[in-house]
N, C-alpha and C positions, 0 to 999 in steps of 0.2 A: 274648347273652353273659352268662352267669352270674358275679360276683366275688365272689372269697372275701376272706373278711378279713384275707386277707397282703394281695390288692388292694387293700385300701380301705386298709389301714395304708402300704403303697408307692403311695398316691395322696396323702395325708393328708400324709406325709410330706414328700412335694416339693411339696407347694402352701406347706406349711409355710416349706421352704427357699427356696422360689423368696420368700416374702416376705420373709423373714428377710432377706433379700439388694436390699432395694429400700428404700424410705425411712420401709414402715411396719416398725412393731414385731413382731418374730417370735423363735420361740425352737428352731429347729430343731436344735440338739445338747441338745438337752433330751428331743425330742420321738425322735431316733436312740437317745439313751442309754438312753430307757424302750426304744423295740422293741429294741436289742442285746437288752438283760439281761432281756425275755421269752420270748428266742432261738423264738420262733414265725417269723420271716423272717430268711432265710439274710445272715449279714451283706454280701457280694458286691452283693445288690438291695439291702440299705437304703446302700452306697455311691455305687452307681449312681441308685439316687431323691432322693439327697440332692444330691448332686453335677451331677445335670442339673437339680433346681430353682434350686439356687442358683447356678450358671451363665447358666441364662434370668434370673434377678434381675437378676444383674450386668450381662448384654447389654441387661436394661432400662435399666440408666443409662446406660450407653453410647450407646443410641440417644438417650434425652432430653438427652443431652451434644450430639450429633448435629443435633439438633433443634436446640438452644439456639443454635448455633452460626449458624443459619439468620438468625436475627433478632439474637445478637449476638456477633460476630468476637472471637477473641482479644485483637485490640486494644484493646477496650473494656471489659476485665474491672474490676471496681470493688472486690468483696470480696476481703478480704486473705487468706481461706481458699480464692475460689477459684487465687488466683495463687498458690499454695505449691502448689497441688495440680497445677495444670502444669506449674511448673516443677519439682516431681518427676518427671515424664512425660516432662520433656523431658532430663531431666538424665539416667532412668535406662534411658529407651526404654520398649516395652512390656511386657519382663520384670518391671517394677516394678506391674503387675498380677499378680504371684504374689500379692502382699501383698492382692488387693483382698478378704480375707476379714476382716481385720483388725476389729475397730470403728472408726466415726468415722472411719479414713481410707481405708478401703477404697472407701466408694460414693463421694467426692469423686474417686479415684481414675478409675472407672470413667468417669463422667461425662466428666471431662476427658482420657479418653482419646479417646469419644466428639468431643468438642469439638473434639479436634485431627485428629480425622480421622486417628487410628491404626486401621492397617487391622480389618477388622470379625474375619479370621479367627485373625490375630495376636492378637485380645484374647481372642475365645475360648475360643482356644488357651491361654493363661496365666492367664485366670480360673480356667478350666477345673482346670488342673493346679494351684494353690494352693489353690484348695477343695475338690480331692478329698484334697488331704495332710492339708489341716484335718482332714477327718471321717475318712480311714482313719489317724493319730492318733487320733484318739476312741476308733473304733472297737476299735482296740490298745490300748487303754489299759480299755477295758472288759469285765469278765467275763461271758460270756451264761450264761444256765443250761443251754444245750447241747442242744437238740432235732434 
C-alpha cells in the first residue's frame, strides 16, 4: 500500500488530535488550520481525521476514568477538581460531554464520566459530536486556497 501525502497529513493529523485530546500537550487546530489553508486535502477528511483522533483521545480518559474507578469508588474522591467535575456529570448527564473539547475542563470531564460509569456509547456519542462542531467551526471559519 503506497501513501501519499494527503495520507500521511490525514494520519499526522489524527495522531495529532487524538493527543491533543488526552493529557499530553497537543496542538491539533493548529495543525487542521495549516492543512485547510494549503487546501491539498479536501476539508470533509481533515474533519473526519480530526474528529476521530480526538474522539479516541477522549474515550482515552473515559476508560482511565474507568479504570480509576476500579481502585477508587466515587465515594472516596479527595480532589476538589475531581468533585466538581462529577458533579457536573451528574447534574448535567452525559450531554455535558458536548463541552469535553473545552480546555482544562474537558478531559476532567471525560474521565469522570468514565468514573461514573456513563455508558461507553453515550459518551462517544457526544464526545464525538462536540469535537466535530469544534473543528467544522474551524474549518468554516478558515479560507483554503481551493485545490
Amino acid at each position: 500500500m503506497d501513501m501519499t501525502g494527503e495520507d500521511y497529513s490525514l494520519l499526522g493529523l489524527f495522531f495529532s488530535a487524538f493527543l491533543s485530546s488526552t493529557i499530553l500537550p497537543g496542538s491539533s487546530e493548529v495543525v487542521l488550520v495549516a492543512l485547510a489553508t494549503q487546501g491539498h486535502v479536501p476539508p470533509w477528511d481533515l474533519l473526519v481525521a480530526a474528529t476521530a483522533g480526538n474522539t479516541l483521545g477522549g474515550m482515552s480518559s473515559w476508560v482511565v476514568g474507568w479504570v480509576i474507578a476500579l481502585r477508587y469508588p466515587l465515594t472516596e474522591l479527595s480532589k476538589e477538581a475531581h468533585q466538581r467535575a462529577v458533579n457536573r456529570v451528574r447534574q448535567w448527564g452525559s450531554p455535558i460531554l458536548l463541552l469535553s473539547w473545552v480546555p482544562i475542563i474537558g478531559d476532567p470531564l471525560c474521565v469522570a464520566a468514565g468514573w461514573m460509569r456513563i455508558s461507553w456509547v453515550r459518551s462517544v456519542f457526544y464526545i464525538g459530536i462536540g469535537k466535530a462542531f469544534r473543528y467544522w467551526v474551524l474549518l468554516a471559519l478558515v479560507p483554503s486556497s481551493g485545490t
